[in-house]
N, CA, C and O atoms as CSV, one atom per row, in Angstrom:
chain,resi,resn,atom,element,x,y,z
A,1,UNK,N,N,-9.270,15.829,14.703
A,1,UNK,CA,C,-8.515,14.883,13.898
A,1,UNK,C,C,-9.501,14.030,13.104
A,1,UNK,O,O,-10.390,13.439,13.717
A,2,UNK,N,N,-9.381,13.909,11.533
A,2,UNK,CA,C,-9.742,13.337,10.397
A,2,UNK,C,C,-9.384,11.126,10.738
A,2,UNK,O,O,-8.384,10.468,10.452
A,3,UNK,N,N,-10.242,10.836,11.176
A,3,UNK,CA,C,-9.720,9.549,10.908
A,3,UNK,C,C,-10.214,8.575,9.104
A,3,UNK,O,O,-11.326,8.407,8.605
A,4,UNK,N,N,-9.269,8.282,8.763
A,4,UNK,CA,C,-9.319,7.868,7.692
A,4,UNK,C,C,-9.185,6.379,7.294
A,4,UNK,O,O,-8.293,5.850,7.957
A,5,UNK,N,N,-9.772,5.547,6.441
A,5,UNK,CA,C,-9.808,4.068,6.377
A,5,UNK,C,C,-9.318,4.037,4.701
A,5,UNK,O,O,-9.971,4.383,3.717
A,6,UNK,N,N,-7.917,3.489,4.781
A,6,UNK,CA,C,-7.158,3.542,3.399
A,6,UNK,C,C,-7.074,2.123,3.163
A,6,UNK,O,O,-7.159,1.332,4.102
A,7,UNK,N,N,-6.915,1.754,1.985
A,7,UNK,CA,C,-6.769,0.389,1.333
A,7,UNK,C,C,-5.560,0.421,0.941
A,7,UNK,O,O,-5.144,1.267,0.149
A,8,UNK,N,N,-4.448,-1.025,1.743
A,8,UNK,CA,C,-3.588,-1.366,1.808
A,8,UNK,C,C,-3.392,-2.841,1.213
A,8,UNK,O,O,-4.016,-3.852,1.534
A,9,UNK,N,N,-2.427,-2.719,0.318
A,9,UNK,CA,C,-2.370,-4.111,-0.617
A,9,UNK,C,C,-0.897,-4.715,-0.123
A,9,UNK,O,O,0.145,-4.063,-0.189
A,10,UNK,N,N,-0.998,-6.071,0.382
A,10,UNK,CA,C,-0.172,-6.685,1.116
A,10,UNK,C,C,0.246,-7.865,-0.165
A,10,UNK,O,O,-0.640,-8.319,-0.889
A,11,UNK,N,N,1.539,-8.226,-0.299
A,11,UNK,CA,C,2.274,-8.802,-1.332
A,11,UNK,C,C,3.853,-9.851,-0.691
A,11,UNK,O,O,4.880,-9.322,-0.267
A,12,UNK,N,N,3.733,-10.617,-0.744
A,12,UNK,CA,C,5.326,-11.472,-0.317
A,12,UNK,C,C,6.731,-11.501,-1.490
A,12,UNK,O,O,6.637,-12.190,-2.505
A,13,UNK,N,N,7.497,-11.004,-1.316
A,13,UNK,CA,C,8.610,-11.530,-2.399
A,13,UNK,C,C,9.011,-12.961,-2.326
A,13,UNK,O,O,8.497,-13.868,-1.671
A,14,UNK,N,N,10.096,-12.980,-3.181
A,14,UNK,CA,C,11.233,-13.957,-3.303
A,14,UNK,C,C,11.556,-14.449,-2.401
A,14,UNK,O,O,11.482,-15.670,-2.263
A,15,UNK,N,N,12.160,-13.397,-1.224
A,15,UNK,CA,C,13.060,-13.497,-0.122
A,15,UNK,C,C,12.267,-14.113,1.071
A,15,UNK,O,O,12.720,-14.841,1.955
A,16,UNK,N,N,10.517,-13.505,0.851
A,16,UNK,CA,C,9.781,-13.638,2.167
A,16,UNK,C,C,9.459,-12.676,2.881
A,16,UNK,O,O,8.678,-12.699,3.832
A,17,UNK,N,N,10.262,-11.450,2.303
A,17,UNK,CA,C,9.238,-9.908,2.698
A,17,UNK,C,C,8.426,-9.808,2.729
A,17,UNK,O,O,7.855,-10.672,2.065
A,18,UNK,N,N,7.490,-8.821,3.406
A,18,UNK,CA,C,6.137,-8.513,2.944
A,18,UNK,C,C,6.093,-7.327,2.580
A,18,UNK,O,O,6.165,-6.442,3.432
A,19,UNK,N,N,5.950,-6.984,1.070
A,19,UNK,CA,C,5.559,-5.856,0.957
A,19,UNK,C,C,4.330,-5.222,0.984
A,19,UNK,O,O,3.352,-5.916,0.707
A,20,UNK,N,N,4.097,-3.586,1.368
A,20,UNK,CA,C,2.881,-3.303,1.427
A,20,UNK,C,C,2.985,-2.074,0.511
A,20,UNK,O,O,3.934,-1.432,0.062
A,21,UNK,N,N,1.770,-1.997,0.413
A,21,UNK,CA,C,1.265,-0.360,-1.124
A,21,UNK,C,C,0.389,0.181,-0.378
A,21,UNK,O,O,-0.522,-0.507,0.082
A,22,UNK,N,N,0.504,1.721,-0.070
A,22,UNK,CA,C,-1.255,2.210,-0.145
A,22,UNK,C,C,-1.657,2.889,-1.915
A,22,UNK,O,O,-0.687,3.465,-2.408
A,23,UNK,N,N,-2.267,2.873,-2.348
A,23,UNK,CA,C,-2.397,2.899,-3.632
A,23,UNK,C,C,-3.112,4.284,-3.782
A,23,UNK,O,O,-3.127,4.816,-4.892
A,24,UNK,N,N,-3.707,4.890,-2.704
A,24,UNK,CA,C,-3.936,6.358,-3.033
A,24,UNK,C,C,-2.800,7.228,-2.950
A,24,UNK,O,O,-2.935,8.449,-3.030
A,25,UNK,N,N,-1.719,6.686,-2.798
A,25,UNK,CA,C,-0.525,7.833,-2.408
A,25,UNK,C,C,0.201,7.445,-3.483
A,25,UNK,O,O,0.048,6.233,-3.634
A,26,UNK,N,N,1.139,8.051,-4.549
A,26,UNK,CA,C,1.967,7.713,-5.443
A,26,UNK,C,C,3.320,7.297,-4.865
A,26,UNK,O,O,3.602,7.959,-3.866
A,27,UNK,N,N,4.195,6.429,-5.194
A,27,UNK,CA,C,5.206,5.428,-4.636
A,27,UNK,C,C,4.973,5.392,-2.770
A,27,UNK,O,O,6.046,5.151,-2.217
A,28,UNK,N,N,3.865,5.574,-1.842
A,28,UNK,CA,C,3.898,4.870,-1.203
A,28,UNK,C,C,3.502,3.384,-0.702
A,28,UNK,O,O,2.388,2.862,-0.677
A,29,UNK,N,N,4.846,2.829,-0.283
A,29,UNK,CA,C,5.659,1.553,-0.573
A,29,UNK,C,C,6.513,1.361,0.809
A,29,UNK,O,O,7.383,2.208,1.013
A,30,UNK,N,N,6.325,0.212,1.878
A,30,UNK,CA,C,7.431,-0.416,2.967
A,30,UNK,C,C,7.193,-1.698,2.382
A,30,UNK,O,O,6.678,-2.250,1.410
A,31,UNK,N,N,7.980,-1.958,3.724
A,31,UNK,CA,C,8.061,-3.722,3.706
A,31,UNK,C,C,8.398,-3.745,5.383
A,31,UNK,O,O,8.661,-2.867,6.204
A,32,UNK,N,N,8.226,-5.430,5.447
A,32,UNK,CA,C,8.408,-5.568,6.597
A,32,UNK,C,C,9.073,-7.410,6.948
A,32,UNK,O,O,8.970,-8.112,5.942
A,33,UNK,N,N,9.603,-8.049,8.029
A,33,UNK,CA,C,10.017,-9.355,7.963
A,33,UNK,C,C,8.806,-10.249,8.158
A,33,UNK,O,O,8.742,-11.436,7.840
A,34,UNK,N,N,7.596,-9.318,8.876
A,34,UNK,CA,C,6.620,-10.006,9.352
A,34,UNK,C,C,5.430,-8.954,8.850
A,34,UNK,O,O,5.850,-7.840,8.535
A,35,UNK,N,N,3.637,-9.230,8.711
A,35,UNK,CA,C,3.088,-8.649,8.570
A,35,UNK,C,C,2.327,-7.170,9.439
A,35,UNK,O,O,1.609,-6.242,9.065
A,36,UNK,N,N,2.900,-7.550,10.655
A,36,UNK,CA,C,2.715,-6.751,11.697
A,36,UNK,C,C,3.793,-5.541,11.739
A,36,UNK,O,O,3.465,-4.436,12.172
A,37,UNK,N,N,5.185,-5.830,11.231
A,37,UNK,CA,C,6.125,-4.949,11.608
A,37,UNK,C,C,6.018,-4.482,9.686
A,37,UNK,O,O,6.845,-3.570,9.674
A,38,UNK,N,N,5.621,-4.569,8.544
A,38,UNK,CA,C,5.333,-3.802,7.630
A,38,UNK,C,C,4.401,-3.078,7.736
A,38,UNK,O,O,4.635,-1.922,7.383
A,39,UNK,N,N,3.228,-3.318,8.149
A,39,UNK,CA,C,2.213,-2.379,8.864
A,39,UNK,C,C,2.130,-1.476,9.213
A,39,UNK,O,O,1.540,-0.532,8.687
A,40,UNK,N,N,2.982,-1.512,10.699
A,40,UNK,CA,C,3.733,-0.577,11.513
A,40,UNK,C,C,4.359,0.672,10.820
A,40,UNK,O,O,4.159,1.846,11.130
A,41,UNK,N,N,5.611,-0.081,9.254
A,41,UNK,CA,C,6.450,0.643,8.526
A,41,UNK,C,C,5.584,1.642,7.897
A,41,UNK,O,O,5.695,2.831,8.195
A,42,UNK,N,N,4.363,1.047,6.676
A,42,UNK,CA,C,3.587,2.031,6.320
A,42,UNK,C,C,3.455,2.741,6.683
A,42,UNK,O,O,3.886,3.800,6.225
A,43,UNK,N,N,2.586,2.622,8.045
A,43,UNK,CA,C,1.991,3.678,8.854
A,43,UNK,C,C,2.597,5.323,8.810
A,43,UNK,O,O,2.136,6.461,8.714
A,44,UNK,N,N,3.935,4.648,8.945
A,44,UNK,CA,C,5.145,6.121,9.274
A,44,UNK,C,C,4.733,6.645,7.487
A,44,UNK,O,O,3.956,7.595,7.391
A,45,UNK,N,N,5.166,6.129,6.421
A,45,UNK,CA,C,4.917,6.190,5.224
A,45,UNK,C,C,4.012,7.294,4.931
A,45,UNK,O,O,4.240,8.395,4.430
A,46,UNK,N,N,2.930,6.755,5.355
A,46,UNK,CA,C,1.460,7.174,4.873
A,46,UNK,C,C,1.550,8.330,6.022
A,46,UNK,O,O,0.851,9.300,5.727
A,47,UNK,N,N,2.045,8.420,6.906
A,47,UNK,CA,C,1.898,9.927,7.337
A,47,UNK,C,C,3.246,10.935,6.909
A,47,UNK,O,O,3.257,12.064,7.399
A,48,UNK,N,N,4.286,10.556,6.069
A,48,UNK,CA,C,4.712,11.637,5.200
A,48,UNK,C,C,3.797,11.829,4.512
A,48,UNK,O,O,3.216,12.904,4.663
A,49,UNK,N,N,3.363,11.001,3.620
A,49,UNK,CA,C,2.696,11.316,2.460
A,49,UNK,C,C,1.139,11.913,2.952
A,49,UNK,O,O,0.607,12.732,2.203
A,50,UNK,N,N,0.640,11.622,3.828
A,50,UNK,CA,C,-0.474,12.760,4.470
A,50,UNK,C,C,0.182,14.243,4.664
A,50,UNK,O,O,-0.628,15.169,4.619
A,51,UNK,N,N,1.188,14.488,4.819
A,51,UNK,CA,C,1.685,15.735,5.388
A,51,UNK,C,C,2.174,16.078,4.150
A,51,UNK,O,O,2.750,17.166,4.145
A,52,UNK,N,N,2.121,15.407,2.939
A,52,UNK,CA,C,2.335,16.367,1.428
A,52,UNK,C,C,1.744,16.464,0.606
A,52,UNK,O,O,2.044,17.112,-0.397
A,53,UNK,N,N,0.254,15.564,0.866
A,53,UNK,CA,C,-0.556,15.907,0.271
A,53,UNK,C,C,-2.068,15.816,1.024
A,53,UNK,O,O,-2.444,15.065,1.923
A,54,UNK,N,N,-2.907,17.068,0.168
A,54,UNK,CA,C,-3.878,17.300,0.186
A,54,UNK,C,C,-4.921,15.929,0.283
A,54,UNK,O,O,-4.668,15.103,-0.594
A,55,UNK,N,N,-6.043,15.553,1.201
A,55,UNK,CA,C,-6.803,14.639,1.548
A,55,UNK,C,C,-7.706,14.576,0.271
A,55,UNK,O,O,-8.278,13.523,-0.010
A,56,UNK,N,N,-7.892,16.154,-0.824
A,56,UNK,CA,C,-9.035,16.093,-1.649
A,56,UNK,C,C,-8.099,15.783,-3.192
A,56,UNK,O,O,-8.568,15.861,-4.328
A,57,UNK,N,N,-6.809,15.454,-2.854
A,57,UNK,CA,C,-5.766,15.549,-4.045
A,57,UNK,C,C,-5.607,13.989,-4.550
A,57,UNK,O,O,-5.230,13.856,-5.714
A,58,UNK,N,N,-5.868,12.755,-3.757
A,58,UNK,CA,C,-5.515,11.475,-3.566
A,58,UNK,C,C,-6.145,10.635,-4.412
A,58,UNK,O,O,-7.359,10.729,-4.592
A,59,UNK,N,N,-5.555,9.913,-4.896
A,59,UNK,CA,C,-6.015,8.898,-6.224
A,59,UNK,C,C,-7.377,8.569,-5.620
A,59,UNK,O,O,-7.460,8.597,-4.392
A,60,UNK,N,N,-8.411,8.272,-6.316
A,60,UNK,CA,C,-9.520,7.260,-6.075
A,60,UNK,C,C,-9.219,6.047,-6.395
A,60,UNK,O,O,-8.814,5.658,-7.490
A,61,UNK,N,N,-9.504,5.128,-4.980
A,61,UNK,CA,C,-9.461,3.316,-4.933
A,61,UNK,C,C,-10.722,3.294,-5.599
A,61,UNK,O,O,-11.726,4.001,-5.516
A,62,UNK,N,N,-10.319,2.014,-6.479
A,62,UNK,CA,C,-12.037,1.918,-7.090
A,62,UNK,C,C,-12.277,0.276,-6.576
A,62,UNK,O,O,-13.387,-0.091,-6.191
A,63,UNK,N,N,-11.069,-0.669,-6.625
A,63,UNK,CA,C,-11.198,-1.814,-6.034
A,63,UNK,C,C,-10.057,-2.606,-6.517
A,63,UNK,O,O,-9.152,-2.213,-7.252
A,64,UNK,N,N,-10.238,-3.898,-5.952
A,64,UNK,CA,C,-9.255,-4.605,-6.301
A,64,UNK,C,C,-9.965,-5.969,-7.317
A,64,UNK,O,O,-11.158,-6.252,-7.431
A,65,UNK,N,N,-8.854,-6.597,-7.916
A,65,UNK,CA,C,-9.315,-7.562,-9.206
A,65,UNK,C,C,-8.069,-8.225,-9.305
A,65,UNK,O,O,-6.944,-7.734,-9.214
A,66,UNK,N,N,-8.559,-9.953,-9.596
A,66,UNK,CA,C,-7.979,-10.670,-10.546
A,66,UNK,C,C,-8.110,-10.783,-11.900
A,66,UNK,O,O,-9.225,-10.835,-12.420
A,67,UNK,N,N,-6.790,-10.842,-12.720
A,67,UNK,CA,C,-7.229,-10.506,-13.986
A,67,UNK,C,C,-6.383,-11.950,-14.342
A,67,UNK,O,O,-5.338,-12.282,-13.782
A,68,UNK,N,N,-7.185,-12.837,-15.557
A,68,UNK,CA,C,-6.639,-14.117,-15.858
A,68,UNK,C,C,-5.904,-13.977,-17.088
A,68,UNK,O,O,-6.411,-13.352,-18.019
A,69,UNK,N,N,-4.517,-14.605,-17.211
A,69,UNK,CA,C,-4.451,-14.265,-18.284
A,69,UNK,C,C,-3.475,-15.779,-18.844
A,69,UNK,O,O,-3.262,-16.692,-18.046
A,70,UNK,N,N,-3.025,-15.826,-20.133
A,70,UNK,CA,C,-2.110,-16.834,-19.915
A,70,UNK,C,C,-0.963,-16.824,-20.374
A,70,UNK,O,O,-0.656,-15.816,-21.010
A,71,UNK,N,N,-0.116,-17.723,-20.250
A,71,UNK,CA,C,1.375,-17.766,-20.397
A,71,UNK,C,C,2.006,-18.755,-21.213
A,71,UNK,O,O,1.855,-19.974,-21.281
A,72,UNK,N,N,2.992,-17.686,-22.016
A,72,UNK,CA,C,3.298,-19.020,-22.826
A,72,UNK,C,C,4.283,-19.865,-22.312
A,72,UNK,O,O,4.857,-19.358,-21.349
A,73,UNK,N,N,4.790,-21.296,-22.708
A,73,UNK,CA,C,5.123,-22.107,-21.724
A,73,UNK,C,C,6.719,-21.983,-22.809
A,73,UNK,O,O,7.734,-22.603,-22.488
């Protein structure tokens, strides 16, 4: 067994969800009420999406960034 270390981007809504992304997989996407039980949700996620795709097929993470920008008022 392949153990693998994926980059997971954690996000809150409106409501107080937490949503999570893995960003090498295309629309994989949970949520959760707490950060521990979205986690959990991924997990299941990211192993469909391991079981449909190829390990050498998967987006490249290059990193994460703030980008500034401004708004009109």
């Amino acid at each position: 067994m392949r153990k693998l270390h994926l980059p997971i981007i954690i996000e809150m809504d409106e409501d107080g969800y937490y949503i999570v992304s893995c960003p090498l997989f295309k629309g994989c996407h949970s949520y959760g009420e707490t950060i521990d039980e979205a986690l959990k949700n991924i997990r299941e996620v990211i192993d469909i999406c391991l079981a449909e795709t190829k390990i050498e097929g998967l987006n490249k993470f290059v990193g994460f960034r703030e980008l500034e920008v401004l708004q009109n008022a």
